[in-house]
C-alpha positions as CSV (number, residue, x, y, z in Angstrom):
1,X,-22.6,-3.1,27.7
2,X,-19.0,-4.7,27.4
3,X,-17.7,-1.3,28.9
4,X,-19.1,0.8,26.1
5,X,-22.1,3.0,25.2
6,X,-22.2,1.9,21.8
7,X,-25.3,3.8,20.9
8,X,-23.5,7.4,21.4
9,X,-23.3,8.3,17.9
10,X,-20.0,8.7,18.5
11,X,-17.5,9.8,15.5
12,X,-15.8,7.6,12.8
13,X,-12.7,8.3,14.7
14,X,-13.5,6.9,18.0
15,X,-15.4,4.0,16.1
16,X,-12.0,3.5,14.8
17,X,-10.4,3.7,17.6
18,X,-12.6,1.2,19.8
19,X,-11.4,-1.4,16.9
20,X,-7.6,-0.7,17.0
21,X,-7.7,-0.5,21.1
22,X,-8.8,-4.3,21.3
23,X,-6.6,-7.3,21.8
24,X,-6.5,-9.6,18.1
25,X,-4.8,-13.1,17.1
26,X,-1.9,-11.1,14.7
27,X,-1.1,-13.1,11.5
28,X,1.7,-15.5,11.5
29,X,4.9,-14.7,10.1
30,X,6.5,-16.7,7.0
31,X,9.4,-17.2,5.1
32,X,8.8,-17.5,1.4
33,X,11.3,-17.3,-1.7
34,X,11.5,-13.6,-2.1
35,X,10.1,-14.2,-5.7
36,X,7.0,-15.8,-4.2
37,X,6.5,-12.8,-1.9
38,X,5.2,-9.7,-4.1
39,X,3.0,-8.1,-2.7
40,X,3.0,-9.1,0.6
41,X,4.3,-7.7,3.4
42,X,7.3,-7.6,4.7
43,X,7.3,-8.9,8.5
44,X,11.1,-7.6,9.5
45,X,13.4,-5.8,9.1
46,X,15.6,-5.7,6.2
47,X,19.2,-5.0,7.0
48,X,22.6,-4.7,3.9
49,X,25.3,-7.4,5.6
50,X,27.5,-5.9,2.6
51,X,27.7,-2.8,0.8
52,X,26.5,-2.0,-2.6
53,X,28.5,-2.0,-4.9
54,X,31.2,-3.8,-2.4
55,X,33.9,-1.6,-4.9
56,X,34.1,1.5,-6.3
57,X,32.5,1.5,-9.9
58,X,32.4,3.4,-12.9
59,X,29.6,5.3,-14.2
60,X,30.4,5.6,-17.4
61,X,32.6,4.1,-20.7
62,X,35.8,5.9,-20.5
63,X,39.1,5.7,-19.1
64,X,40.2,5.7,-15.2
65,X,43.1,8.0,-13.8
66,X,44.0,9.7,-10.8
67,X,43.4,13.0,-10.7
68,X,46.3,14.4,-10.0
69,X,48.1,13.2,-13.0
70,X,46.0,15.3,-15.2
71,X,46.4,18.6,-13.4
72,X,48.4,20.1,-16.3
73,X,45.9,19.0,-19.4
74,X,44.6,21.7,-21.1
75,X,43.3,22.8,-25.3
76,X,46.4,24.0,-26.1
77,X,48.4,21.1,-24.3
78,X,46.9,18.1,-24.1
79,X,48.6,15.8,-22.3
80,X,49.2,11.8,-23.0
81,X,49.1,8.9,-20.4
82,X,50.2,5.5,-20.9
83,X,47.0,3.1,-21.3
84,X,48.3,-0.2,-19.0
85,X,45.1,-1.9,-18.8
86,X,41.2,-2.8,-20.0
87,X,38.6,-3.3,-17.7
88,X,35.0,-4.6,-17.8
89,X,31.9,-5.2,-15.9
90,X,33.0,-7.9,-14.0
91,X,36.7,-8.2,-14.4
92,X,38.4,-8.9,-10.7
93,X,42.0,-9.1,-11.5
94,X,44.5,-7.1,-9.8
95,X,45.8,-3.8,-11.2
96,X,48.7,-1.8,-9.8
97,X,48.2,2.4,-10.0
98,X,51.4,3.2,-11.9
99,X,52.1,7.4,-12.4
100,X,50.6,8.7,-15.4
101,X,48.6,5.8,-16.9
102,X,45.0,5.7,-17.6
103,X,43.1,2.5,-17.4
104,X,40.3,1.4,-20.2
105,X,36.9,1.2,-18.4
106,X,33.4,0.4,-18.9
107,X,30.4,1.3,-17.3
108,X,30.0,-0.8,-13.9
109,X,34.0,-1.8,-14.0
110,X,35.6,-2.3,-10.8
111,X,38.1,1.3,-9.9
112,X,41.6,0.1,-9.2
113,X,43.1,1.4,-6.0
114,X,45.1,4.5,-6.6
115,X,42.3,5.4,-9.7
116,X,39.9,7.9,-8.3
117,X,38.2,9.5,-11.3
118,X,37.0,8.5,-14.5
119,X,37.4,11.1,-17.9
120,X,34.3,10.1,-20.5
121,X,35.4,8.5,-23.8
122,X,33.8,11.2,-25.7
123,X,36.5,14.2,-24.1
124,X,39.2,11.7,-25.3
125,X,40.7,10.9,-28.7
126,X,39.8,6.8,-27.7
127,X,43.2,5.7,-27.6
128,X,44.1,1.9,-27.1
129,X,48.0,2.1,-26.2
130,X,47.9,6.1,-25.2
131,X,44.9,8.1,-24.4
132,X,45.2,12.0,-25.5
133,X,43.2,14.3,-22.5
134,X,42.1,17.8,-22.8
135,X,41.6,19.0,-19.3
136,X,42.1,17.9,-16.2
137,X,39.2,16.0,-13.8
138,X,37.8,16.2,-10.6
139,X,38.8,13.8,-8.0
140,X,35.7,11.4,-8.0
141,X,34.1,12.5,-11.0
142,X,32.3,9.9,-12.7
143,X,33.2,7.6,-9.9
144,X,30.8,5.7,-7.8
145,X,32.3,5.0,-4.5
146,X,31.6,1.6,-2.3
147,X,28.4,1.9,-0.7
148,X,27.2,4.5,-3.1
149,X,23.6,2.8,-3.1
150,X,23.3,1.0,0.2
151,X,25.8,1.2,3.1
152,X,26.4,-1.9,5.3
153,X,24.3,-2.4,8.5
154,X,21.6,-0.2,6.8
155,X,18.0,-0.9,7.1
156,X,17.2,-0.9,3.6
157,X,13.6,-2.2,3.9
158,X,11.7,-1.3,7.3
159,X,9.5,-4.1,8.0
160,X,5.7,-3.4,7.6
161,X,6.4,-2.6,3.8
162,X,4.6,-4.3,1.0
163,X,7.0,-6.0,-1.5
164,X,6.3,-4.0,-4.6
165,X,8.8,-4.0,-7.7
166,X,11.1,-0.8,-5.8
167,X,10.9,-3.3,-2.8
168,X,11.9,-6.5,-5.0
169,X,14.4,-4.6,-6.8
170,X,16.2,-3.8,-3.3
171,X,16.2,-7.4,-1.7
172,X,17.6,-8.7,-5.2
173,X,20.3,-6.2,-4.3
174,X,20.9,-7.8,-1.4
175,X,21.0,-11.2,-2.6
176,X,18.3,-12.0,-0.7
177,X,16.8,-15.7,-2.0
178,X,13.9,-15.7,0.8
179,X,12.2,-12.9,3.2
180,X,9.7,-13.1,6.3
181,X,6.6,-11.5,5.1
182,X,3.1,-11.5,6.9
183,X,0.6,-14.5,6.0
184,X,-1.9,-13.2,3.8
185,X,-5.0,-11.9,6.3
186,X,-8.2,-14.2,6.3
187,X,-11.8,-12.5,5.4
188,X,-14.9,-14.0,5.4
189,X,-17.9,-12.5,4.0
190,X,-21.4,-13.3,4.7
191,X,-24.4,-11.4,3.1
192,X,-27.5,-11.7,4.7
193,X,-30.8,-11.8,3.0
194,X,-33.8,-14.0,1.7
195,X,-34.0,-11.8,-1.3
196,X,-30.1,-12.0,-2.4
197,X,-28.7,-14.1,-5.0
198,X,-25.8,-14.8,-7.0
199,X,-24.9,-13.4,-10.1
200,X,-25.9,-16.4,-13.1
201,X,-28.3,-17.7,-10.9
202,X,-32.4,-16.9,-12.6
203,X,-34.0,-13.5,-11.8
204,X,-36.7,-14.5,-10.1
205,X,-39.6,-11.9,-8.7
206,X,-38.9,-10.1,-5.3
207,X,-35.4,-11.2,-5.4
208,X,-31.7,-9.2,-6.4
209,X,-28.7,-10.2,-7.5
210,X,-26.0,-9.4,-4.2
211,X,-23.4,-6.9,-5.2
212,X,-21.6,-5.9,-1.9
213,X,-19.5,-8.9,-1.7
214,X,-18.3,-8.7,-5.0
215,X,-17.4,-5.2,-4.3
216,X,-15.2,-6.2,-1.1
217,X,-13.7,-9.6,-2.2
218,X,-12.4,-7.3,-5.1
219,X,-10.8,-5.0,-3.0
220,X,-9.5,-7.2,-0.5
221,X,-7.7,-9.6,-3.4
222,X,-6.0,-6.4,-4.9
223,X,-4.2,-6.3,-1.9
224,X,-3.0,-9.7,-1.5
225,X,-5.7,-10.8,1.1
226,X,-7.7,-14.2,1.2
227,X,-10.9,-14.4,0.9
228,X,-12.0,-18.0,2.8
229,X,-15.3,-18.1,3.1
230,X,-18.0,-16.1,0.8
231,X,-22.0,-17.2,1.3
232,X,-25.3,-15.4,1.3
233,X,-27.7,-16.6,4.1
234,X,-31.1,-15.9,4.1
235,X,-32.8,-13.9,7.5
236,X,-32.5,-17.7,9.4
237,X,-30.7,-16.4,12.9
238,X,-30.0,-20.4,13.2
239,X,-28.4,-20.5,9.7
240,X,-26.7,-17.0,10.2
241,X,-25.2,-17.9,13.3
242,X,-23.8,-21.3,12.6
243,X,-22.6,-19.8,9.3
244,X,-20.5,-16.8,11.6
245,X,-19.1,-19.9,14.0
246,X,-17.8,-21.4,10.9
247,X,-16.2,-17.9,9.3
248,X,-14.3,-17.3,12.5
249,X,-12.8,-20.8,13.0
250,X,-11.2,-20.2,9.9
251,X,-10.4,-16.4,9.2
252,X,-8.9,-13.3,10.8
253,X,-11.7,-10.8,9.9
254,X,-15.1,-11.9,9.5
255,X,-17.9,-9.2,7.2
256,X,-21.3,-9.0,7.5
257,X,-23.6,-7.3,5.3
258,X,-27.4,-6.4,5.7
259,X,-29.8,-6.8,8.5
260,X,-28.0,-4.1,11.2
261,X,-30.8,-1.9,11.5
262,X,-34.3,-2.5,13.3
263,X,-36.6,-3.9,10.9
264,X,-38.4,-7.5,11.7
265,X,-35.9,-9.3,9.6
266,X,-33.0,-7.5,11.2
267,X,-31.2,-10.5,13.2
268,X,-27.7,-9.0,13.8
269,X,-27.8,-7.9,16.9
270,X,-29.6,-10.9,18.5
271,X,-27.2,-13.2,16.9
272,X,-24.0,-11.4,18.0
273,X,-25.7,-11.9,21.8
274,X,-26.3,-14.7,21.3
275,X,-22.3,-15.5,20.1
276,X,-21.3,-13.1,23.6
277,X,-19.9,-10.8,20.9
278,X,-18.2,-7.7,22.6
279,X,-19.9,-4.9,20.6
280,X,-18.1,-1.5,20.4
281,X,-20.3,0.4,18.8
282,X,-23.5,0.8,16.6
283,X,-24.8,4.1,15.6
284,X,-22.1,6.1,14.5
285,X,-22.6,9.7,13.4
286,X,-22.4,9.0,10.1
287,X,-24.6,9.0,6.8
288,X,-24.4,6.7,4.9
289,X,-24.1,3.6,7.2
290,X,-25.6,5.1,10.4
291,X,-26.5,1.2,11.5
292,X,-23.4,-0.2,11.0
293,X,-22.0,-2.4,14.0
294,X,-18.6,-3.1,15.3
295,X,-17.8,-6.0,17.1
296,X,-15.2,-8.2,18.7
297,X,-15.5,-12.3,19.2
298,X,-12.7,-14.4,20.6
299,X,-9.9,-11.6,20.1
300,X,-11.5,-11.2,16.0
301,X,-12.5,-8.4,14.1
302,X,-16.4,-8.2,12.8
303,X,-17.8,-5.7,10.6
304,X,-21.1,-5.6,9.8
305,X,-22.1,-3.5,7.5
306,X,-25.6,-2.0,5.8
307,X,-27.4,-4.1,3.1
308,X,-26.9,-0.7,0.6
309,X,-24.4,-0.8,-1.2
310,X,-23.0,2.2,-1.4
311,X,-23.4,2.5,2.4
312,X,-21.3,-0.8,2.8
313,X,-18.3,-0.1,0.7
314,X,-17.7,3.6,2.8
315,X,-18.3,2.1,6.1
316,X,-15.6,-0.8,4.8
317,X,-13.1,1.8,3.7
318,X,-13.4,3.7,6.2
319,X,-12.9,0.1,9.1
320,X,-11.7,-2.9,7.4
321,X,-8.2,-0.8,6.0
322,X,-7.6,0.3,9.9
323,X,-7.8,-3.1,11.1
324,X,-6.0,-4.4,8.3
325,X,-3.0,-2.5,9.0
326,X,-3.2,-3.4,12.8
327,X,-3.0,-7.5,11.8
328,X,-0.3,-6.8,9.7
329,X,1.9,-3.9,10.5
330,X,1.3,-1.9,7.3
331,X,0.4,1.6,7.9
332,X,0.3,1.6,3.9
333,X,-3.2,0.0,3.9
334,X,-4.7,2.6,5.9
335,X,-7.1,4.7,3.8
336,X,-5.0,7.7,2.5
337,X,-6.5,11.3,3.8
338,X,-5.9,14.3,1.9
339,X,-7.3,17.8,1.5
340,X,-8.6,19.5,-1.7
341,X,-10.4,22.2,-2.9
342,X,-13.8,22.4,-4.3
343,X,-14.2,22.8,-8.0
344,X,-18.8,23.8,-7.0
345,X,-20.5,24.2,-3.9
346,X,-22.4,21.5,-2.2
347,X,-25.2,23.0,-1.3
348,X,-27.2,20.4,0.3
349,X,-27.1,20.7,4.1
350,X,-26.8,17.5,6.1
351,X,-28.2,16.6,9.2
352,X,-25.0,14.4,10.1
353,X,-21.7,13.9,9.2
354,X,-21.7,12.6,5.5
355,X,-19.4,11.2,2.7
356,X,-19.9,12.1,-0.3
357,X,-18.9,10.6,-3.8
358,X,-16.7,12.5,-5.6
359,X,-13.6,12.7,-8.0
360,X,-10.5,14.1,-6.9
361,X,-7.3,15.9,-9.5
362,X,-4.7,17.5,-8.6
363,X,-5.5,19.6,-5.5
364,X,-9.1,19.9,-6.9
365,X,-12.3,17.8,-6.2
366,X,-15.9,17.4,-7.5
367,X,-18.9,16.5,-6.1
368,X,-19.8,13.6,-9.2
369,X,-23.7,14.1,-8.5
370,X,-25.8,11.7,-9.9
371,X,-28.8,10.0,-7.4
372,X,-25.8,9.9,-4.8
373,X,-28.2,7.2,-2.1
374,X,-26.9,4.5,-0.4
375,X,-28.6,1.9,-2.1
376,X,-27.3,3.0,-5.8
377,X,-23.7,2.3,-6.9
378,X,-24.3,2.6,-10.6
379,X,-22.8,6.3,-10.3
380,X,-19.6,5.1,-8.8
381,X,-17.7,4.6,-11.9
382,X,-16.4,8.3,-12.1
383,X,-15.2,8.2,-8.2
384,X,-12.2,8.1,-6.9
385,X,-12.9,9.6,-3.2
386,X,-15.4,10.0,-0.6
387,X,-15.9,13.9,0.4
388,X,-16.1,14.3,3.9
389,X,-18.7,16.8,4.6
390,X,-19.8,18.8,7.8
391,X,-23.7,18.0,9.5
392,X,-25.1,21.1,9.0
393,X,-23.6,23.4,6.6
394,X,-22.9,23.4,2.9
395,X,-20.0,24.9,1.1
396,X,-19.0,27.2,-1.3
397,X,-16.7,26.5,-4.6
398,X,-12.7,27.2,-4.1
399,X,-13.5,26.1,-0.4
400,X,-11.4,23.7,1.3
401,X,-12.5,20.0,2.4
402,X,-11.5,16.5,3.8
403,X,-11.1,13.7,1.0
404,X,-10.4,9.6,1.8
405,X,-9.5,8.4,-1.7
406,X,-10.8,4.9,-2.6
407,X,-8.6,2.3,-2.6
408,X,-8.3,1.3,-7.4
């Protein structure tokens, strides 16, 4: 089907890879007033057309000399120069290096030509007319040279970069007033199930309140994404389907959640056939979220994920941040892999490859326990990482394992 064997139980990785190997409508690129832009991402590249600082500055309140003329300073003979001048942060007028003169200088004040070190006002006696030194400098002590914190024609900012306050600092630098940055990515979420309501609406018997989408449309906002369409739909295919044509005439990524395995009420699959949806896999060796489908229709992403909860957000982690980065160019979205070591055993032997909540410190990690099923969420609130565990084989504490940290 569509070139694929999508009930292999193939790995998270080649699920992954099916995803990132297909063709999708990128999002646009816009220019926005750079203070408009935080948090976004940064769409090229960010070159200096100056250097910075454009002169040589001081780093410190004291006075500015050439080196040379203090070679014979010493304790037991200090030796005087001539103060000819005061500058300031800011100050631009001219000043001609004359032998044996010091000039008055605060921090950030322009370095006359000729100047090329600075002594500190505390190893002087602070003289206004005639400054007394002690010992001799350095040449280039205390002196920051042009280009000391960006040189021009650098790329200060590689595109693909969120705009975070390092980022922001560094294009004020530039004098940057507006920046190309990515268009916010598009998701639309659709929960599927007669039994699913919202949360104020009244308990009634049989029915739950829906918690997945919550879950995601927090996670996705944190980043700067849009959410653009957010309904529940009960097990209708009609009402399902026309609800999906809608989601992806007006966003980049379009979520499902519930009815992916095989029960009666189960529509998915019938309803992506019925769409012509290029499906690239379904079955994935994985616990939890074994029935979770991946999908492509007219050149956009769909997830669609279990109805547990717990199930859904690792199956999301573990796909939506992967395709995320591919719209946008940010390899910082991608979920963030690390190894750690095992503060207990886990002892419980799986029959497939599973992810286990834990909390991750340091180079350490716990398994947090608690009911730890796919439909419970409740014990989430002391996790920060999913442990990714072997099929088949527990492990002993001190041992070494896989972690993928949830996004905060």
């Amino acid at each position: 089907m569509n070139g694929y064997n999508i009930m292999t139980g193939i790995s998270v990785e080649e699920a992954v890879k099916r995803f990132l190997d297909e063709e999708y409508f990128k999002t646009e690129t816009i220019c926005l007033p750079v203070k408009e832009s935080y948090g976004m991402i940064i769409a090229e590249d960010c070159q200096a057309g100056t250097d910075v600082p454009a002169f040589p500055r001081s780093a410190m309140d004291g006075y500015a000399v050439s080196a040379k003329d203090t070679l014979c300073a010493s304790d037991d003979s200090p030796l005087k120069l001539k103060v000819s001048a005061l500058q300031y942060a800011g100050d631009s007028d001219p000043i001609v290096y004359e032998r044996n003169t010091a000039i008055r200088i605060m921090t950030g004040g322009r370095i006359p030509e000729g100047y090329d070190a600075v002594i500190k006002q505390e190893d002087t006696d602070l003289g206004e007319r005639e400054v007394t030194i002690y010992s001799p400098v350095e040449p280039f002590m205390n002196y920051c040279p042009i280009g000391e914190n960006i040189k021009k024609g650098e790329i200060v900012i590689k595109k693909g970069r969120k705009i975070g306050r390092t980022e922001a600092g560094l294009l004020a630098m530039l004098g940057l007033e507006h920046i190309k940055v990515k268009r916010p990515v598009r998701v639309s979420l659709i929960a599927t199930g007669s039994e699913l309501l919202r949360a104020g609406e009244a308990l009634r018997d049989g029915m739950i309140y829906s918690s997945i989408s919550p879950m995601i449309e927090a996670s996705i906002k944190a980043e700067g994404m849009e959410i653009v369409y957010d309904v529940i739909c009960p097990d209708d295919k009609a009402v399902i389907r026309e609800s999906i044509k809608r989601a992806l005439d007006i966003s980049d990524v379009l979520i499902t959640t519930g009815g992916v395995s095989v029960g009666k009420r189960d529509l998915l699959h019938e309803i992506l056939d019925d769409l012509d949806a290029k499906k690239l896999f379904y079955g994935v060796d994985i616990q939890p979220g074994t029935p979770t489908i991946g999908s492509m229709i007219e050149k956009k992403p769909v997830l669609s994920l279990s109805g547990n909860p717990y199930a859904a957000l690792v199956n999301f982690d573990l796909y939506f941040w992967e395709i995320a980065a591919k719209l946008t160019g940010c390899d910082e979205l991608k979920p963030k892999r690390l190894e750690a070591y095992l503060n207990a055993p886990i002892t419980k032997v799986n029959k497939m490859r599973r992810f286990v909540r834990g909390y991750y410190e340091g180079d350490r990690v716990s398994a947090t326990g608690g009911k730890n099923r796919s439909s419970i969420i409740s014990d989430l609130t002391g996790c920060n990482c999913y442990i990714d565990t072997e099929k088949g084989r527990r492990y002993e504490a001190g041992e070494s394992v896989k972690i993928v940290l949830m996004k905060e």
